[in-house]
Structure formats: C-alpha cells, structure tokens
N, C-alpha and C positions, 0 to 999 in steps of 0.2 A: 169856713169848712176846713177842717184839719185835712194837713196830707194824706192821714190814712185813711180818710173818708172820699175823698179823690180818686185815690188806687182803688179801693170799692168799685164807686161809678163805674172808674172806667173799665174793670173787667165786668163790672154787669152787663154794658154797654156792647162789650166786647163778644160776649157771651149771647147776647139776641144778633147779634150782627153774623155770627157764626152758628148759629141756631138757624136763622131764616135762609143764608145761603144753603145750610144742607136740605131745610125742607124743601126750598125750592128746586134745588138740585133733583130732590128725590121725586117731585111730581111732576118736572117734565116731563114732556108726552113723550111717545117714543118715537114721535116723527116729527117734532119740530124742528125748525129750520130745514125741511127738508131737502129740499134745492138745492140748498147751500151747500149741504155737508154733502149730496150726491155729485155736485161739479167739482167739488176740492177731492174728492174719489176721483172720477174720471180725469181728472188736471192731473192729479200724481200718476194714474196708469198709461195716459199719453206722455208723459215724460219720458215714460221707461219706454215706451215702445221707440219713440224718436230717437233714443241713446241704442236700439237693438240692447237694449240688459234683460238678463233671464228671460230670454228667449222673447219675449215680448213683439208682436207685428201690429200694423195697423191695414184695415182694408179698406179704401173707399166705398163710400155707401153709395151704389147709382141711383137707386129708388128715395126719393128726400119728400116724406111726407106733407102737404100742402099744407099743414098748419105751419111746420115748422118755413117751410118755403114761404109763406106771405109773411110770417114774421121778420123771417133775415133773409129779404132781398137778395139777390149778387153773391150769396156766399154758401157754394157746391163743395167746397172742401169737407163731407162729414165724414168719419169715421166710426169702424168696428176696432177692437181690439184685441188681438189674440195672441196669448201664449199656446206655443207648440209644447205639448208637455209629454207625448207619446208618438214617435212616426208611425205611419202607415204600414199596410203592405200593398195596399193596392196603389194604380196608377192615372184611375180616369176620376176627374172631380165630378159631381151633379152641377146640371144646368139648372136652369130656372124653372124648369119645366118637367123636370124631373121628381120621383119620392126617391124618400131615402128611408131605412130602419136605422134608429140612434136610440142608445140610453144616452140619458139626460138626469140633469138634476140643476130646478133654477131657483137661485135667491137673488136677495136684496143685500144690500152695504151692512156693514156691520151695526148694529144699536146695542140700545143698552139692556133690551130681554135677549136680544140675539148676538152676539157676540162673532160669530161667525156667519151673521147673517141668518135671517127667517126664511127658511125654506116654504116658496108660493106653488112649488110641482117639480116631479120627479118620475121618473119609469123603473126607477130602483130603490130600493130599501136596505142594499149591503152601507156601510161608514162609509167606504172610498170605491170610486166608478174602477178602480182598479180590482176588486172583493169580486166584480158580477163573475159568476158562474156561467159565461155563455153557451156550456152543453146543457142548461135548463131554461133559464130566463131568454124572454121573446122580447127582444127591442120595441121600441114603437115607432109606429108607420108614419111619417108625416109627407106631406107637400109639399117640397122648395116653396113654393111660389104661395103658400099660403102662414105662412108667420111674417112674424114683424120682420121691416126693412133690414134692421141689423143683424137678427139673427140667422133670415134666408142668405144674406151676403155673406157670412163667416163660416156658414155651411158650402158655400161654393168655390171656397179655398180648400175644402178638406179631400181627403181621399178614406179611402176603406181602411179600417186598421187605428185611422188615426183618432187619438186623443189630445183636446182642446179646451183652455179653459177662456171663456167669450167675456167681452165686457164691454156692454152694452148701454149707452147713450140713452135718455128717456124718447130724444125727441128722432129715436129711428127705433123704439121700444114702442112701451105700449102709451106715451106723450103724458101730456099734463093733467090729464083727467080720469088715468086709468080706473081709478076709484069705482068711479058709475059702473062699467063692465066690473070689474075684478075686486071683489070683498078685501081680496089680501093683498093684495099690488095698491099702495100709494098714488097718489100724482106725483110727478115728474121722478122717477123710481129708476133707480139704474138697475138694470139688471145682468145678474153673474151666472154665465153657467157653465156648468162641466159637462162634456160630449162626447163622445166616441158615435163617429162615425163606422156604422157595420155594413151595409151594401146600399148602394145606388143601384135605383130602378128608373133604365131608358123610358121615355112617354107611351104607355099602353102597354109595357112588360107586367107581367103576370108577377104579383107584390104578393104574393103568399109565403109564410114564411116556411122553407124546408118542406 
C-alpha cells in the first residue's frame, strides 16, 4: 500500500472517529450522569461558601431525611447554601412553624437544553426576581415546616426584605427518586432557587394578603 493510500485510511479512520464522538455527543440524554455532575455543582458551591467568596453561606440542615440518614450513619454535618444577594429590612426570621409570603423561582444545574438551568416552578414570570412589581404581584403563601429540609432551613435564616439565592442538596431536596412525585425534577436533582422573602406570619396570624 502506497503512502498516499495510508494518509487516505488514516483520515477516513479519523473522520468516523470524529463523526461518532459528535453523534454521541449530540444524543446524550440530558440528564446523564446525573449524580455526578449534580455533586461536582454542589462540591464547587461549598467551596465558595467555606472561603465566605461572593457572599456565599452555609446553614446546617437539623431535619436530615431517613433515607439519607440510614445511608450515612454518623454523619449530621449537612448543609444548605446561601448567597445573600439583597439585605433585608426587616428584623425577626420565621420559625419552623411559622408561613411566610415569597416569590420564588426553582431550577435545576445547568444542561445542555438548559443552559441556565430548566425552570421546575416559579410565582413570577418577570427575567429577574429583581423586575417583580410588588404594588401588583401577590407573593406565595407557604409553610416553613412544609417544603423540603433545605429549603425550610434557608428560609429560617432570612428576614423580610431579603433576597437569596438557595442551593440545595438532593438528599435535604426532593432525594433520589424525585421522579415518581415530580415529572420535571430528576432523581438526585440539585436544586437552585431565587427568594425574596416578603413577610412572616406568627402561628394562627391571619395570612391574608393586604
């Protein structure tokens, strides 16, 4: 076989080889390795928090879900993660036991249809929780003590006024199987949200808004 029959081969060769990694590339799913790439998110935003960069905190989580508790034994240390991205004006946090009125807006880790991440629920429709009109738009009413472990504990940091953006753990989210409940939430799904906390209501105060 002559050299220039070689050079041939070898870009044919070269050319299926770089042919099947783009097909391949282009039919992965949009949530494979999900795990993966959701711990290597949260491993970089616990970083930050542990350095205090860009504003970044962490809150211990005291509620530690029993799945995730009979899986790892011995080990209480979970955390929420919170950038302060807007101070308050008020001064008293919610208890556990407390509602609160918040716009919100929750996604998922960035992929490859979502780039900024797929938005799974929101109480607003402006671009940026900074856009809401609050002399129209009516926050939404929730219960501390009724959403997932991470996100009532990063809610119990906040005060009125303030703006936060949460980054939340699967296994003090909605865990490993969220699937079955939730069409659009994954298993082991991190979830990201933006908040503004607007008023805390004492246990039995009248939650009407205005």
């Amino acid at each position: 076989m002559s050299k220039l029959s070689y050079i041939a081969l070898f870009s044919c060769l070269l050319s299926l080889i770089l042919f099947s990694c783009s097909k391949n590339e282009s039919e992965a799913g949009e949530y494979d390795n999900w795990q993966a790439r959701n711990q290597v998110y949260v491993d970089s935003i616990a970083r930050l928090a542990q350095q205090g960069t860009d504003k970044w905190t962490r809150a211990l989580v005291y509620y530690i879900p029993k799945e995730y508790a009979d899986a790892n034994p011995g080990n209480n240390n979970i955390y929420v993660y919170v950038q302060k991205l807007q101070a308050g004006y008020g001064t008293v946090k919610p208890l556990y036991s407390d509602s609160v009125r918040v716009f919100y807006r929750g996604r998922l880790i960035p992929s490859k249809s979502y780039p900024e991440g797929h938005v799974f629920g929101q109480s607003f429709t402006e671009k940026s929780i900074y856009e809401i009109d609050e002399k129209t738009a009516v926050p939404t009413l929730l219960a501390v003590s009724q959403n997932v472990p991470g996100f009532c504990q990063a809610l119990q940091d906040m005060v009125e006024g303030e703006i936060c953006h949460m980054v939340i753990p699967y296994y003090v989210g909605y865990g490993s199987n969220s699937s079955s409940t939730y069409s659009n939430i994954p298993d082991y799904s991190t979830l990201i949200f933006d908040v503004k906390l607007v008023k805390v209501y004492a246990r039995g105060e009248n939650t009407s808004w205005r």
